[in-house]
TILUMDREN-25679 format. One record per residue: residue number from 1; residue in one letter; chain; z, y, x of N, C-alpha, C, O in turn. Coordinates in nm, 3 decimals. Layout:
{nuvo NUM A A {Z Y X} {Z Y X} {Z Y X} {Z Y X}}
...
This chain:
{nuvo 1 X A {0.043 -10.752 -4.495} {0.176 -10.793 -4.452} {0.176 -10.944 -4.437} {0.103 -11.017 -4.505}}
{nuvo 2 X A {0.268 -10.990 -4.337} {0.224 -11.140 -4.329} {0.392 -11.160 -4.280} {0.463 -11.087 -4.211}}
{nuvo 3 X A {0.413 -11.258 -4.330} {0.606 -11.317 -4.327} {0.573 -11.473 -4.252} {0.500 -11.567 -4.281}}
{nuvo 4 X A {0.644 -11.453 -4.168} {0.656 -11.552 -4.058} {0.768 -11.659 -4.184} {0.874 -11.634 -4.242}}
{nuvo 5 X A {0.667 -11.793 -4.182} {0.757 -11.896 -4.232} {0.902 -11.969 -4.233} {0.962 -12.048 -4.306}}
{nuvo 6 X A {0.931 -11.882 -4.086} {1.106 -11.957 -4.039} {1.104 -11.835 -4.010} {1.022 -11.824 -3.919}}
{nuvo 7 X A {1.171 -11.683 -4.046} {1.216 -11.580 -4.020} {1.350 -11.615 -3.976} {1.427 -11.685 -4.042}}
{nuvo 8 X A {1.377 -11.561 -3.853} {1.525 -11.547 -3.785} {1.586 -11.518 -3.910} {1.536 -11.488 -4.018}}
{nuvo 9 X A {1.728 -11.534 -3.865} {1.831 -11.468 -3.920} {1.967 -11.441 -3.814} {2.028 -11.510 -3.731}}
{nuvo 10 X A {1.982 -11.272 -3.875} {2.074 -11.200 -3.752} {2.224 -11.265 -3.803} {2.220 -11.299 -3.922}}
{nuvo 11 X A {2.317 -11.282 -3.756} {2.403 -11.309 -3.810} {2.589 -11.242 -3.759} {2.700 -11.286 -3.792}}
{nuvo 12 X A {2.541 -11.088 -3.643} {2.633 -11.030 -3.644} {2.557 -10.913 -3.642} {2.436 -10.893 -3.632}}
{nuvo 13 X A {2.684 -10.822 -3.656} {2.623 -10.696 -3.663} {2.609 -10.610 -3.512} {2.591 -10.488 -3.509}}
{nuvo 14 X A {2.622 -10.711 -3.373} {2.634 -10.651 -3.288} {2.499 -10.716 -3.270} {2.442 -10.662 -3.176}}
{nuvo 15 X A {2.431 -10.806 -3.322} {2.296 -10.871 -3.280} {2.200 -10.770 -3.349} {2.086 -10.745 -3.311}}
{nuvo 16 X A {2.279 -10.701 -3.485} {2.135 -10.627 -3.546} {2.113 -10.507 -3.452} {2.006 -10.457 -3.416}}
{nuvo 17 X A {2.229 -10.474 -3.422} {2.258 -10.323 -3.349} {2.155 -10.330 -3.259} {2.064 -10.247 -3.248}}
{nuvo 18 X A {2.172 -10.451 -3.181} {2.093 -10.443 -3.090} {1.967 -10.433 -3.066} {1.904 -10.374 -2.979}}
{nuvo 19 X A {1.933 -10.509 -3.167} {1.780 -10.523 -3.271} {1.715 -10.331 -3.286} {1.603 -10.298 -3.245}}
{nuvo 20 X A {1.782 -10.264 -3.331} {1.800 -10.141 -3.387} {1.763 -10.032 -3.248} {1.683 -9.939 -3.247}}
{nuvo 21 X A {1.847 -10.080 -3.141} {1.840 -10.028 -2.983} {1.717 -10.053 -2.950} {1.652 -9.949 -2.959}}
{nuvo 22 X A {1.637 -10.163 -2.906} {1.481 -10.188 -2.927} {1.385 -10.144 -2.979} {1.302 -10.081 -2.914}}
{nuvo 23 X A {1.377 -10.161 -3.080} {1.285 -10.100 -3.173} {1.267 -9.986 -3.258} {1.332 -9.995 -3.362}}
{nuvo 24 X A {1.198 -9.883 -3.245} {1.171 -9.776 -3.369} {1.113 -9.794 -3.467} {0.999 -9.839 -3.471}}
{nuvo 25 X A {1.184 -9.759 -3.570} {1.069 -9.798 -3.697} {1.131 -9.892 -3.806} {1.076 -9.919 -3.913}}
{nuvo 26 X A {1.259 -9.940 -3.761} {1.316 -10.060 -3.847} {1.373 -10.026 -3.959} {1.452 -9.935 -3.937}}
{nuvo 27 X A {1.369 -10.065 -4.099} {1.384 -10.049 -4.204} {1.521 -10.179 -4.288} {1.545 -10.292 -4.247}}
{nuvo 28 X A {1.550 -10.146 -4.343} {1.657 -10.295 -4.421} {1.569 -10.286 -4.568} {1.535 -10.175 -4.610}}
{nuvo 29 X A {1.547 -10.369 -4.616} {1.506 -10.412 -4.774} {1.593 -10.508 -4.820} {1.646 -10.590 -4.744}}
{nuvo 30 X A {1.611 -10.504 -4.949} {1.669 -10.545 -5.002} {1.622 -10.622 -5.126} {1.621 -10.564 -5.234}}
{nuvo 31 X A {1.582 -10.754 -5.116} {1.504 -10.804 -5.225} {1.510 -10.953 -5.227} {1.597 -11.020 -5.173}}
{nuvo 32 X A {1.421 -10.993 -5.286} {1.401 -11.156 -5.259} {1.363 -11.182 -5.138} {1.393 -11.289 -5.084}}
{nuvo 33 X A {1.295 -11.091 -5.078} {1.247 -11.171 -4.929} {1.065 -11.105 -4.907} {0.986 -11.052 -4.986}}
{nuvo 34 X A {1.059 -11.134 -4.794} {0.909 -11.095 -4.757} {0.858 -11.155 -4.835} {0.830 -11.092 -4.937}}
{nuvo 35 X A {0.820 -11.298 -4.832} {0.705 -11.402 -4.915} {0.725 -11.325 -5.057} {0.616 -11.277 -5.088}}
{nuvo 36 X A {0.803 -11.301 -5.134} {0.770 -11.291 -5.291} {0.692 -11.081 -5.320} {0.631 -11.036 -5.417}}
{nuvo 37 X A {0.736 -11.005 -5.181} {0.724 -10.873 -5.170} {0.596 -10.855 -5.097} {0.551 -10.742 -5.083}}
{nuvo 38 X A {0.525 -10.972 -5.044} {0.365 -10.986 -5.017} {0.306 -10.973 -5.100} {0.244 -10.869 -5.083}}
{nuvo 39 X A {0.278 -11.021 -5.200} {0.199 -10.995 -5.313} {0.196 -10.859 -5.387} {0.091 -10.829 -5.443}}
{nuvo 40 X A {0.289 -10.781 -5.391} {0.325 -10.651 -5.451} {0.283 -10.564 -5.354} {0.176 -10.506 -5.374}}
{nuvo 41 X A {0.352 -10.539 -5.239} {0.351 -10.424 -5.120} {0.397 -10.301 -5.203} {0.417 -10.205 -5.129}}
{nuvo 42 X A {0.418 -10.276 -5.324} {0.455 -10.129 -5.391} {0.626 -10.208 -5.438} {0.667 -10.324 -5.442}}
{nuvo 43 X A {0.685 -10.079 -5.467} {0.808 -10.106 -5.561} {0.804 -10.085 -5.687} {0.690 -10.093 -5.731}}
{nuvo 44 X A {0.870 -10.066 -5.752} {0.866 -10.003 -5.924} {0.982 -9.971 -5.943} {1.082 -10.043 -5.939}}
{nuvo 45 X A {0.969 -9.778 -5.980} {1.107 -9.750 -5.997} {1.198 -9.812 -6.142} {1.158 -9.844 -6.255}}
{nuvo 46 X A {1.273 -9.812 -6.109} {1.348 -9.888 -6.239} {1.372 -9.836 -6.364} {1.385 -9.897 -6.470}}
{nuvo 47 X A {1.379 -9.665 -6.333} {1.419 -9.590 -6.436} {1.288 -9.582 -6.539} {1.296 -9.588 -6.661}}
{nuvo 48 X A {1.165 -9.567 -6.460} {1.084 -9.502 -6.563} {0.990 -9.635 -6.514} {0.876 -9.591 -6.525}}
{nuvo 49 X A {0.982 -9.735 -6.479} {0.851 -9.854 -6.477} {0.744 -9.823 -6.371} {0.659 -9.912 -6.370}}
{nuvo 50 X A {0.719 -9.716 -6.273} {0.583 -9.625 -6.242} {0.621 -9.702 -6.102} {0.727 -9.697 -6.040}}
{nuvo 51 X A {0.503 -9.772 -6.073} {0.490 -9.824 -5.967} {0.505 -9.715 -5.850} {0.492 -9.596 -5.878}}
{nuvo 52 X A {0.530 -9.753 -5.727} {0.537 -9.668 -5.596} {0.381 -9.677 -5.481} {0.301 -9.767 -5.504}}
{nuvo 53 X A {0.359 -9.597 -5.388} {0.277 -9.690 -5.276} {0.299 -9.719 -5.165} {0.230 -9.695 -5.067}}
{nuvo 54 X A {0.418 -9.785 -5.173} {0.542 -9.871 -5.093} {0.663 -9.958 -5.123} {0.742 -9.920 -5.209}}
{nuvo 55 X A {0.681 -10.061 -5.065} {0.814 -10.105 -5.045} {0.920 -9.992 -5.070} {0.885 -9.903 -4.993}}
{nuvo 56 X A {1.021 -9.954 -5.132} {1.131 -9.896 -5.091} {1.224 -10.022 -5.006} {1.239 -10.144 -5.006}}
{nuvo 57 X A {1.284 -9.871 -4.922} {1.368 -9.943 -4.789} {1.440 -9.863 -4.737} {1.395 -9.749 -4.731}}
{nuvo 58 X A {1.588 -9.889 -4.675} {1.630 -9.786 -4.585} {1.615 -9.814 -4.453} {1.630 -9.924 -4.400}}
{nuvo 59 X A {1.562 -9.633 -4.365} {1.566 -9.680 -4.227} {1.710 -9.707 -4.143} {1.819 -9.675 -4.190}}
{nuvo 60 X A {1.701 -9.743 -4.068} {1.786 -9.801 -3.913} {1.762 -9.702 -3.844} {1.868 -9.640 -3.857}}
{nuvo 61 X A {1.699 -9.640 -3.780} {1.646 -9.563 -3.641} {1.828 -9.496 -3.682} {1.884 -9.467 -3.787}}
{nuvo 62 X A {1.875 -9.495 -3.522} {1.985 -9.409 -3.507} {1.917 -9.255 -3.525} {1.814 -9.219 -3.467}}
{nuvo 63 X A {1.988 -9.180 -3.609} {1.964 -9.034 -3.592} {2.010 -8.895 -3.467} {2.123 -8.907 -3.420}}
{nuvo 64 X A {1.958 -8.821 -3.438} {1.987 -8.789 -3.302} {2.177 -8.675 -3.331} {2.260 -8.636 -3.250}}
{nuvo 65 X A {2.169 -8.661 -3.477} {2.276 -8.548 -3.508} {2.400 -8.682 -3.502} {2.514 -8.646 -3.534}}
{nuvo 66 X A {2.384 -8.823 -3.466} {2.471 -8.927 -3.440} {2.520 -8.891 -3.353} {2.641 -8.886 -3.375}}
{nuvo 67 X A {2.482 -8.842 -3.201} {2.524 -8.798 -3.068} {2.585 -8.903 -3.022} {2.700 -8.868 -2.997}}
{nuvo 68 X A {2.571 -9.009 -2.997} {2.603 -9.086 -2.880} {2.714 -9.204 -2.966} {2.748 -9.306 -2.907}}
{nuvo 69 X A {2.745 -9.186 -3.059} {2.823 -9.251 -3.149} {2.773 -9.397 -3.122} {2.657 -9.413 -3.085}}
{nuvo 70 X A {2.875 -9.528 -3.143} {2.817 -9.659 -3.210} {2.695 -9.706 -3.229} {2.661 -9.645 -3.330}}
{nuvo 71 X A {2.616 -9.766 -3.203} {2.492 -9.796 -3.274} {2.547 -9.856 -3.366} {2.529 -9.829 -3.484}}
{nuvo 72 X A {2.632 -9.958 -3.318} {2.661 -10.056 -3.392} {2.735 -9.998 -3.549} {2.715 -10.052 -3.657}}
{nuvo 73 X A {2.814 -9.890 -3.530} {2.903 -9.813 -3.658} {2.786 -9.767 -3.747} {2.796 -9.793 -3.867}}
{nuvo 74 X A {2.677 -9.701 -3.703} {2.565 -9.625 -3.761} {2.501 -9.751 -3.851} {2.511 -9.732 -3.972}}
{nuvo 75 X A {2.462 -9.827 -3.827} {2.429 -9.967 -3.872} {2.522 -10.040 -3.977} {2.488 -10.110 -4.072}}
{nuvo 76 X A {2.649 -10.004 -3.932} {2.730 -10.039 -4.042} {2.712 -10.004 -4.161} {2.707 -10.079 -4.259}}
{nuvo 77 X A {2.694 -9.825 -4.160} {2.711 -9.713 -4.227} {2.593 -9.741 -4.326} {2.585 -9.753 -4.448}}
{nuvo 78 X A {2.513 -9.746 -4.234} {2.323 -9.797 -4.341} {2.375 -9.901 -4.421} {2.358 -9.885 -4.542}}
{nuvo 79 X A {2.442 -10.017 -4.382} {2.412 -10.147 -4.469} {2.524 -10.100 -4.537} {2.517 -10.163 -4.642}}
{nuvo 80 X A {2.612 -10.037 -4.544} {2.738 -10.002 -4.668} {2.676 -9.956 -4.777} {2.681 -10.037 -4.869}}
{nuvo 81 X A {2.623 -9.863 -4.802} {2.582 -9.799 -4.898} {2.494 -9.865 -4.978} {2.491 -9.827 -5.095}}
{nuvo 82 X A {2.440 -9.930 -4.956} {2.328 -10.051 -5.003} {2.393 -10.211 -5.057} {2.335 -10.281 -5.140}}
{nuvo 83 X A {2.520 -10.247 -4.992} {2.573 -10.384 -5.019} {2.595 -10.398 -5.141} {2.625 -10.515 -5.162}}
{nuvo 84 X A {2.596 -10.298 -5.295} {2.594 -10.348 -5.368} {2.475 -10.399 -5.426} {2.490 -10.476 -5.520}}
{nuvo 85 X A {2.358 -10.371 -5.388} {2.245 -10.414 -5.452} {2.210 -10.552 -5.488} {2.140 -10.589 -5.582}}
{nuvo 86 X A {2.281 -10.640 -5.379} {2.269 -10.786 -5.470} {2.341 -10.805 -5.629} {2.274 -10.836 -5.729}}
{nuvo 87 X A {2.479 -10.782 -5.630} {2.526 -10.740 -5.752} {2.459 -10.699 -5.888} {2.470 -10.740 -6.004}}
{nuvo 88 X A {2.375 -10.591 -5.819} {2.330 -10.527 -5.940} {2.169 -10.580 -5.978} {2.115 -10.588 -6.088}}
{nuvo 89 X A {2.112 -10.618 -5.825} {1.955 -10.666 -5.856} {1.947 -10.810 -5.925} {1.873 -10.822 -6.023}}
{nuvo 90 X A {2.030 -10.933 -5.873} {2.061 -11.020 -5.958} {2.010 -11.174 -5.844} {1.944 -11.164 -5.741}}
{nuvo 91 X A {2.044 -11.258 -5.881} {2.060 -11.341 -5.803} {1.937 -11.347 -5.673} {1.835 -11.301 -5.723}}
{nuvo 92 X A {1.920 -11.375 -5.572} {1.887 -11.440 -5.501} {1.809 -11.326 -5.368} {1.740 -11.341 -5.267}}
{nuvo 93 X A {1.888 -11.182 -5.466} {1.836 -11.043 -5.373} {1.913 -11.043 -5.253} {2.035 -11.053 -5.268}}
{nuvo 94 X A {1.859 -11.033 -5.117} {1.965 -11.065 -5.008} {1.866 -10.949 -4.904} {1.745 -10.932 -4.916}}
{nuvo 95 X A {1.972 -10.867 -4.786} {1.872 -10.807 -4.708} {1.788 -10.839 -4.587} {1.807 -10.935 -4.513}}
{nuvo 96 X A {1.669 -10.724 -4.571} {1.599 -10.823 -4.449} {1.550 -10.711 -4.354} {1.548 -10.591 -4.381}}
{nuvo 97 X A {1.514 -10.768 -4.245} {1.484 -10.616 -4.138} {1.363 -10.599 -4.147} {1.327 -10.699 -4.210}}
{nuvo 98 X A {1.254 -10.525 -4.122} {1.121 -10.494 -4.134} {1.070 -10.367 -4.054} {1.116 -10.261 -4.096}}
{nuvo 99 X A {0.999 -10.360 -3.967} {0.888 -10.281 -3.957} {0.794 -10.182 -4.031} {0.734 -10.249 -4.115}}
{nuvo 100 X A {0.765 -10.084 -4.035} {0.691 -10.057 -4.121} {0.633 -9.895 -4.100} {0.680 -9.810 -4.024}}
{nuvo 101 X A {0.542 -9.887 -4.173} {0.487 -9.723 -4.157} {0.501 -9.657 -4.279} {0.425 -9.687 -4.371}}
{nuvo 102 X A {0.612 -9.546 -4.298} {0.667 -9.475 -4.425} {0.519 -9.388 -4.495} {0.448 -9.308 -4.434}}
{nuvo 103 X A {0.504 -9.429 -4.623} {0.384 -9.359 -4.699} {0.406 -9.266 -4.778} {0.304 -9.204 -4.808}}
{nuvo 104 X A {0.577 -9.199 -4.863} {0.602 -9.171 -4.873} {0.756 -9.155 -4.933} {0.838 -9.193 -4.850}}
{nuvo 105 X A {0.820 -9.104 -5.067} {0.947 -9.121 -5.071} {0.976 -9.170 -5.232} {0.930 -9.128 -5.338}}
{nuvo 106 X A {1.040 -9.241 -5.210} {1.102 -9.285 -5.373} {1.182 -9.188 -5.436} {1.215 -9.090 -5.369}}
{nuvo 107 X A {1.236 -9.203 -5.608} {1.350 -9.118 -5.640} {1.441 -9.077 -5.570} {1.484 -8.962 -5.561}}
{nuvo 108 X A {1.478 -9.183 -5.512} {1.610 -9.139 -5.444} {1.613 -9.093 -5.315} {1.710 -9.064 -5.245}}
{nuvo 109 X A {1.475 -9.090 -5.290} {1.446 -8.978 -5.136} {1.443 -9.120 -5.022} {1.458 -9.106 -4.900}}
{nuvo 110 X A {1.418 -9.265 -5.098} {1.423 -9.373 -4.980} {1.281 -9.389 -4.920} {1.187 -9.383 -4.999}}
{nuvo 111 X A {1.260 -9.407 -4.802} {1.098 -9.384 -4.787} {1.045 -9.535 -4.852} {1.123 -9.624 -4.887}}
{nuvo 112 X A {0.924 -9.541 -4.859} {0.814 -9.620 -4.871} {0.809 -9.663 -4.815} {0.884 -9.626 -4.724}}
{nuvo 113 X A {0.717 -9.805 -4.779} {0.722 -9.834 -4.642} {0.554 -9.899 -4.710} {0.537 -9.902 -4.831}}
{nuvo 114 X A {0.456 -9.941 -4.623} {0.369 -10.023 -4.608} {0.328 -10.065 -4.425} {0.365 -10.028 -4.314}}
{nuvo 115 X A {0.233 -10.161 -4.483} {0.205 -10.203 -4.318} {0.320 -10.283 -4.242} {0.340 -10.282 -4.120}}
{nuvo 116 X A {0.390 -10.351 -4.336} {0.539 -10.429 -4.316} {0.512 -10.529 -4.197} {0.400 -10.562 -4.159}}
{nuvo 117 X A {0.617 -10.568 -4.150} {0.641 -10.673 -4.078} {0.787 -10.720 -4.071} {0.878 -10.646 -4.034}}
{nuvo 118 X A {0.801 -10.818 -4.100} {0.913 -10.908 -4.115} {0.978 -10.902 -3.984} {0.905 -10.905 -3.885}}
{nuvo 119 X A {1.121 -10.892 -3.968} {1.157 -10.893 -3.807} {1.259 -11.042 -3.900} {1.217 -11.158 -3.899}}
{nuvo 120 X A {1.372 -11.006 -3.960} {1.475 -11.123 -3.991} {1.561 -11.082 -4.097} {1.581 -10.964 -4.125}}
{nuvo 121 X A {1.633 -11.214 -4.179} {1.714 -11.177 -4.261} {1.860 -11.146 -4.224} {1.917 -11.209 -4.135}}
{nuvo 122 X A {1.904 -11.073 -4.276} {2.066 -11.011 -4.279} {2.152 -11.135 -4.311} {2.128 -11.177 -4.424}}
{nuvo 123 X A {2.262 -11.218 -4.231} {2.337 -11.286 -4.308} {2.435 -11.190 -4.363} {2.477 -11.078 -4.330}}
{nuvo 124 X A {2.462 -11.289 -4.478} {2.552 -11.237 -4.549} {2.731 -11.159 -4.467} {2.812 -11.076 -4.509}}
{nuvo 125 X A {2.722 -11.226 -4.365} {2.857 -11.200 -4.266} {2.797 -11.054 -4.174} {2.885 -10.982 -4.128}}
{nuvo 126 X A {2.699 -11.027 -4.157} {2.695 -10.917 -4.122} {2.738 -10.761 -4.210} {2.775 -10.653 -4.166}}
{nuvo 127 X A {2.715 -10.809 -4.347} {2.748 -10.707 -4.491} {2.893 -10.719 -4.405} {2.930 -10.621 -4.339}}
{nuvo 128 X A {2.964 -10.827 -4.406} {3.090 -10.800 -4.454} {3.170 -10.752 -4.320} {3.268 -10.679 -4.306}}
{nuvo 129 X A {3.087 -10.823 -4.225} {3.165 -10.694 -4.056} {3.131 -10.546 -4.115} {3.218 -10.463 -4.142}}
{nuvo 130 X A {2.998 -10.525 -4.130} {2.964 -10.380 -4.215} {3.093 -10.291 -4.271} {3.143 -10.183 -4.241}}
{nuvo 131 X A {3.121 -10.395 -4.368} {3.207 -10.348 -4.494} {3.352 -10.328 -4.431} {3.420 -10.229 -4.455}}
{nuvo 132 X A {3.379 -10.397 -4.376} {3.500 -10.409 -4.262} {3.517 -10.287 -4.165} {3.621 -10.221 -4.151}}
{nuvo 133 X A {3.393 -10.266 -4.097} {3.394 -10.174 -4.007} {3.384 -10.013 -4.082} {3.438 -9.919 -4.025}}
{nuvo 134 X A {3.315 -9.994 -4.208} {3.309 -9.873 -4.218} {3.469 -9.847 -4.313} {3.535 -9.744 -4.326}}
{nuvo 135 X A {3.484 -9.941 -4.350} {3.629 -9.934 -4.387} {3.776 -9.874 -4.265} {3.867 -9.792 -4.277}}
{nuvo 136 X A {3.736 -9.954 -4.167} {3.854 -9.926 -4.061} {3.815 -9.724 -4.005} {3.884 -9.649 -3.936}}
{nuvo 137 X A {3.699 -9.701 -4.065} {3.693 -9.552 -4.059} {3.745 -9.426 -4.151} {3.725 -9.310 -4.116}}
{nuvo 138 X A {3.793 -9.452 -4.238} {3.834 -9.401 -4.339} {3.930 -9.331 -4.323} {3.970 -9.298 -4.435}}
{nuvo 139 X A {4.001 -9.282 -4.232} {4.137 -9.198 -4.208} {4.041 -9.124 -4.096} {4.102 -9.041 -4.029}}
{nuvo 140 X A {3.913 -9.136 -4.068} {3.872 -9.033 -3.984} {3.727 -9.003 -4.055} {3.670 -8.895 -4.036}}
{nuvo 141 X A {3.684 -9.082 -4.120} {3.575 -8.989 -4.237} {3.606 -8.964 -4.361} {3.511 -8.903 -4.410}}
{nuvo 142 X A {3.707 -8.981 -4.455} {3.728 -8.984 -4.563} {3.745 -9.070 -4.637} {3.787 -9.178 -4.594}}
{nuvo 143 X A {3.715 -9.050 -4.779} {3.748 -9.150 -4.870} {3.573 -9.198 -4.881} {3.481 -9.118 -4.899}}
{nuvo 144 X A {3.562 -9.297 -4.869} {3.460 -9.356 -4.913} {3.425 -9.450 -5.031} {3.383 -9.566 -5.027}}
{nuvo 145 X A {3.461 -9.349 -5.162} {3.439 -9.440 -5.303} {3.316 -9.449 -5.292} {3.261 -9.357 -5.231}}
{nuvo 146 X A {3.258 -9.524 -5.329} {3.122 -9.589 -5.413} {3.157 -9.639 -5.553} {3.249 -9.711 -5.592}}
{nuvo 147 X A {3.049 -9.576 -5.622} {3.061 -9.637 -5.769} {3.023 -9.777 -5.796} {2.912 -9.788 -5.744}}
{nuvo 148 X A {3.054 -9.882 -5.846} {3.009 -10.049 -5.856} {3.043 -10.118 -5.741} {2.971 -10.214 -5.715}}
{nuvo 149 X A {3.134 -10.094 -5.664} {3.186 -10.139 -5.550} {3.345 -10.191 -5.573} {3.410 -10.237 -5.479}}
């Protein structure tokens, strides 16, 4: 894995979308950043210590049972469920886009990833169009509690 020294940074969520439209294969992580997740390339689940043989990450690829929906909403939807992880991982965890070839699946059924490539970091204003947008859906998908949110 090799992290480009000045990694972009996306800074709407109609720029990631678009990002997302391009490319297959794109993943969000959530961590310190490529440079400190070079040295590792595995995760470690938290519950029980047991290293992984991958990055955990969630994918991007629009799914086809989406049918024609938003890219941009679908994208929302990915980075919602995940925005608390800075909170809980602890300072300086922020998300980033990546490339990658899934090796297999974590606890929580998130794939693996190895063979990474850095595309760019998430600004923080994209979470919060995210958070905004899957919010203004809520009288047509439900209630969307999250626990630590």
């Amino acid at each position: 894995m090799s992290a480009p020294e000045d990694l972009p940074v996306v800074s709407k969520l109609a720029e990631l979308a678009a990002l997302v439209q391009r490319h297959r294969g794109l993943y969000v992580r959530w961590s310190l950043g490529p440079e400190p997740d070079m040295g590792k390339v595995s995760s470690t689940d938290d519950l029980t210590g047991v290293p992984m043989p991958g990055l955990s990450a969630n994918p991007l690829d629009v799914e086809e049972w989406w049918q024609g929906r938003s890219v941009e909403l679908w994208v929302a939807r990915r980075l919602y469920d995940y925005a608390h992880l800075p909170h809980e991982k602890g300072p300086g965890v922020r998300p980033w886009t990546l490339k990658g070839r899934e090796t297999g699946r974590g606890p929580d059924n998130e794939p693996l990833v190895v063979d990474v490539e850095p595309m760019c970091w998430i600004a923080d204003e994209v979470i919060d169009e995210a958070r905004a947008e899957v919010a203004r859906q809520e009288r047509e998908w439900g209630p969307l509690r999250r626990f630590g949110r």
